[in-house]
N, C-alpha and C positions, 0 to 999 in steps of 0.2 A: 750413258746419256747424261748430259751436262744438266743441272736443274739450274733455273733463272731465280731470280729473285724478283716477285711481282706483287702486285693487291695481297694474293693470296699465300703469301708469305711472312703476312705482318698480321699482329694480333688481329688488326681490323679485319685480315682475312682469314684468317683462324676461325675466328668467329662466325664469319660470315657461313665457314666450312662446316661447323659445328652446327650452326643453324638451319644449312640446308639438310643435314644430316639426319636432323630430328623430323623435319619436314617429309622427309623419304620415310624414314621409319613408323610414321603414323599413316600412312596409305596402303592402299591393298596394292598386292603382289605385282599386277601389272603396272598398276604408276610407278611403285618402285625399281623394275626393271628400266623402264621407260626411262626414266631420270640417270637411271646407271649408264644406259646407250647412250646420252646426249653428254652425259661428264664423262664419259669413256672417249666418243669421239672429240670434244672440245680438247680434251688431255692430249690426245691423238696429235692432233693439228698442234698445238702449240707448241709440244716436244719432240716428237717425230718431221714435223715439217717446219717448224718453224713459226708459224701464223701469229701476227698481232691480236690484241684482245678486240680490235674493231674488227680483220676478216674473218674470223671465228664467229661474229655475231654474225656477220652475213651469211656463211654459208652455213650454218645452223640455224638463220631465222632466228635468232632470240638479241635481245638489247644487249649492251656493252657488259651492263652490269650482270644480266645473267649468264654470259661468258665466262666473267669472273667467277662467278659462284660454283658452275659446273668446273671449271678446274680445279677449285678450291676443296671440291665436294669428292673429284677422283682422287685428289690425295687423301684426304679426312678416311677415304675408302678404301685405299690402301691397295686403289688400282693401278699406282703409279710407280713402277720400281725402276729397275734398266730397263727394263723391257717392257712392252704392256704385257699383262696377266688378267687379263677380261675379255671373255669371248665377248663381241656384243650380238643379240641376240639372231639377229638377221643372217648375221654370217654365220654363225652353228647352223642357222636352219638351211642354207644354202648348200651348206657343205655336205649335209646329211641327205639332200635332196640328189645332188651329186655322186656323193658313195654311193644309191643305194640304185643310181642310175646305170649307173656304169661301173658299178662293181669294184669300187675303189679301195684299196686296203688303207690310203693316207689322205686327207683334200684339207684343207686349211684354205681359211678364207680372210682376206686382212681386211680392214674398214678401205674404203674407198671416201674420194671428196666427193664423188654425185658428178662430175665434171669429167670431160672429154679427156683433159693432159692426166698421164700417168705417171706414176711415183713409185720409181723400184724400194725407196727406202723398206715399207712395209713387208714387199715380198723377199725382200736380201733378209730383213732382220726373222722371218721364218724361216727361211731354208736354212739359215746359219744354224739356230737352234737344232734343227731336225738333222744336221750334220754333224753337230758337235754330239748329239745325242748317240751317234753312231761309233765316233770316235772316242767316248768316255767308256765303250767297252775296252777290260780289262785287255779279254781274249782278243789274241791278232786277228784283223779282219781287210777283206779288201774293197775299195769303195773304189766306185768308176762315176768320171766325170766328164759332162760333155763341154762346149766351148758357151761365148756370148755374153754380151752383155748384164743381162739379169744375175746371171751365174757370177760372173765376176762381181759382182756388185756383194752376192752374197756370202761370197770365201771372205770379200775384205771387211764382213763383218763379225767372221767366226776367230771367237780367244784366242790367243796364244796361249799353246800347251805344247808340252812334251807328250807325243806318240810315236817312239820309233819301232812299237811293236808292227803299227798297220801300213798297210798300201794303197797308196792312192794312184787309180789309171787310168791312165786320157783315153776318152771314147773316139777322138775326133782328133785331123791331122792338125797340126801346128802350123804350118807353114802356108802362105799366098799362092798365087800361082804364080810368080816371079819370084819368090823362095824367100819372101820377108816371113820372119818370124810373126804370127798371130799375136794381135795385141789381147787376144778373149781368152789365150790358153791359160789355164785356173788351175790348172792340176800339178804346176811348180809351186806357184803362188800358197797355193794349203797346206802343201809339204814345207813352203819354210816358214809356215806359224806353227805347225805341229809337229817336226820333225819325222813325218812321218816317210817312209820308202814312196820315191817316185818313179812312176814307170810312165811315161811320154809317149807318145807315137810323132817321132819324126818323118814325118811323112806331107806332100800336100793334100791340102782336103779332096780331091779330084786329080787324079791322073791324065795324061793328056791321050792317053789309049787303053786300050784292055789289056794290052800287055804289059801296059809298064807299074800299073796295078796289081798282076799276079807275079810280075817280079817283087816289086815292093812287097808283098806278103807274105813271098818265099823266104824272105832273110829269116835268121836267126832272130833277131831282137822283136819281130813282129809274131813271130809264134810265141814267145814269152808272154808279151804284151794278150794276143790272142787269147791265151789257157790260163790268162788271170782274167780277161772279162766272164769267163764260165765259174769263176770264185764267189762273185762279188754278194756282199752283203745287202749292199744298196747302189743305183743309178739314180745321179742327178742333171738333167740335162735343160738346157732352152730349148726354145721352140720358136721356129720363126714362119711369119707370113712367105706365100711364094704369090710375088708382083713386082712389076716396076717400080724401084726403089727400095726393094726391101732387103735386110741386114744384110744376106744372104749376098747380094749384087752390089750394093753399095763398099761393099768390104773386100769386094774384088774377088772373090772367092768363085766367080760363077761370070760367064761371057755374058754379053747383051742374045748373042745367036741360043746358048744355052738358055738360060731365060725364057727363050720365045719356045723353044721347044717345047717346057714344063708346065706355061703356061698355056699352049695348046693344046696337050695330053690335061690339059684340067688339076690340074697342080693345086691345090689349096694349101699346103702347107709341107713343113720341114723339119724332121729330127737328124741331127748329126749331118746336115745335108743329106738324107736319104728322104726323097719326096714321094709326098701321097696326096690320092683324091677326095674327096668328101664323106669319103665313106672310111677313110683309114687306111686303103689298101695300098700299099705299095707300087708306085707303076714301074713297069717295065720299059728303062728308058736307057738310051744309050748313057744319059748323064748318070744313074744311079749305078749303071755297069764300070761307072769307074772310078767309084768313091771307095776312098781306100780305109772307111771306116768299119770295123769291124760288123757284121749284121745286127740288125735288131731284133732280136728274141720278140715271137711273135708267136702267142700273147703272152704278154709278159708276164714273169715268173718271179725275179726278186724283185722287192721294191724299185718301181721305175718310175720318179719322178721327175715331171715337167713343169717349169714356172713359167710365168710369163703374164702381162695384159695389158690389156688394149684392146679396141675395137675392133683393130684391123686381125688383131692376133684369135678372137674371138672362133671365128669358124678353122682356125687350123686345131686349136685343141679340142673343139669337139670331135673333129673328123680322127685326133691321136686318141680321144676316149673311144670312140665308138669302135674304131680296129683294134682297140687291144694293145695299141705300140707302148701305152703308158698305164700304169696301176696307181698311179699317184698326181695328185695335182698340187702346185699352190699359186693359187691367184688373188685379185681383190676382187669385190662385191658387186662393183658395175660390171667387169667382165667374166663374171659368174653369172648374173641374171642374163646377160648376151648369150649364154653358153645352154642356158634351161630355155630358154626362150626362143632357140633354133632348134631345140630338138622337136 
């Protein structure tokens, strides 16, 4: 993360950082925290997204100048490094509201703007973490990865390192249903910042019958592929809404007739194109009889995280908590409270 040079880079705002600093230290525990969420998130917006010192005062609610200050104040706090390094408090509590709901082994929760548009920046720069923390094992490991947007967002924000020890394995086909390569396939893309073994599934996400689905699995390369998803360390996947217009159809991956069927059977939501109802369950449909993505281990068993948010995404990952399709989450704060607040 690039730092700027602003107010509170110059002695004036040194100072100013210094001042607020003491300000904090002479109150009790909860103003102190209090002040740390508001210089955490103002930090947030201004290096994470970008934000001027006037929209930070807006969507914080405080003056120009105390914009200034809380940024000035998250560095003086030594909240500010590449990365953020401060839970803020809302989101620990969410998270833990979360694990303790739905039995989660992993849930991370990134600040959110309080606003409707979403921003993968926050949820890439955690998954990257939580992958690279996979891949900093010495011991060879194998990590399975699903497709999508969020997902690609967050490999292109994991290091470049040397791992030729580990393997990384596409959960999910590569290919259109007119045989264009997948622009969300993520599972080359990690392999060539980390050198690590790539194993693909050349396949389309959907086959056009049952048969041509169990041929596609009979091959040689796809039992390989197969008897390394039963390996794996960790599952990283998206998660998408099932409606009109969603990633799923717009990407061509799925008919308008398909569509309507899913959305008939009551379809709320999507992992690896494998759809399910409100409850989690997998339906029984001719479109999921012919996804040629490996099954989902059901309830999951190694870490099996989902990203994603948004409003619209909101009721498909509670309905992936509540079946068990995922043991892991990470999302932001507004659609964290979406996700407590329909159970």
């Amino acid at each position: 993360m690039r730092v700027r040079r602003g107010l509170w880079s110059t002695p004036a705002g040194q100072a100013a950082a210094r001042e607020g600093t003491g300000r904090v230290a002479a109150r009790d525990g909860n103003s102190t925290n209090r002040k740390l969420d508001l210089a955490a998130r103002a930090a947030w917006l201004y290096y994470i997204r970008g934000r001027t010192q006037d929209e930070i005062a807006a969507e914080l609610n405080v003056s120009r100048q105390n914009a200034q200050r809380l940024v000035a104040l998250a560095t003086a706090e030594g909240l500010i490094k590449f990365r953020m390094d401060y839970p803020i408090t809302e989101c620990v509590e969410m998270a833990e509201r979360l694990r303790d709901r739905f039995e989660l082994v992993f849930c991370d929760i990134v600040p959110g703007e309080r606003r409707e548009e979403t921003s993968l920046a926050g949820i890439a720069i955690s998954a990257a973490e939580r992958i690279e923390s996979y891949l900093s094992s010495k011991a060879p490991a194998v990590l399975a990865l699903g497709t999508g947007r969020t997902l690609r967002a967050a490999v292109a924000q994991v290091s470049a390192m040397e791992r030729p020890q580990h393997k990384i394995v596409s959960l999910v086909g590569n290919l259109t249903r007119d045989g264009r390569a997948s622009p969300y396939d993520v599972a080359m893309r990690l392999c060539d910042k980390t050198g690590a073994q790539c194993y693909p599934l050349p396949t389309p996400v959907v086959a056009d019958d049952v048969e041509e689905r169990k041929l596609l699995q009979s091959q040689r390369w796809y039992k390989t592929v197969s008897s390394l998803v039963h390996q794996v360390k960790a599952s990283f996947m998206g998660i998408g809404e099932i409606c009109w217009g969603s990633p799923l159809h717009v990407d061509g991956f799925i008919t308008d007739q398909e569509l309507a069927g899913l959305v008939s059977a009551h379809a709320v939501g999507e992992m690896l194109g494998w759809a399910f109802d409100q409850n989690g369950d997998l339906l029984t449909t001719t479109f999921n009889e012919r996804l040629t993505a490996p099954p989902l281990v059901v309830p999951a068993k190694a870490p099996t995280i989902i990203m994603g948010a948004g409003s619209a995404k909101a009721p498909a990952i509670r309905a992936a908590l509540r079946g068990r399709l995922a043991n892991g989450l990470i999302t932001d704060e507004t659609t964290a409270a979406r996700i407590l607040a329909l159970d």
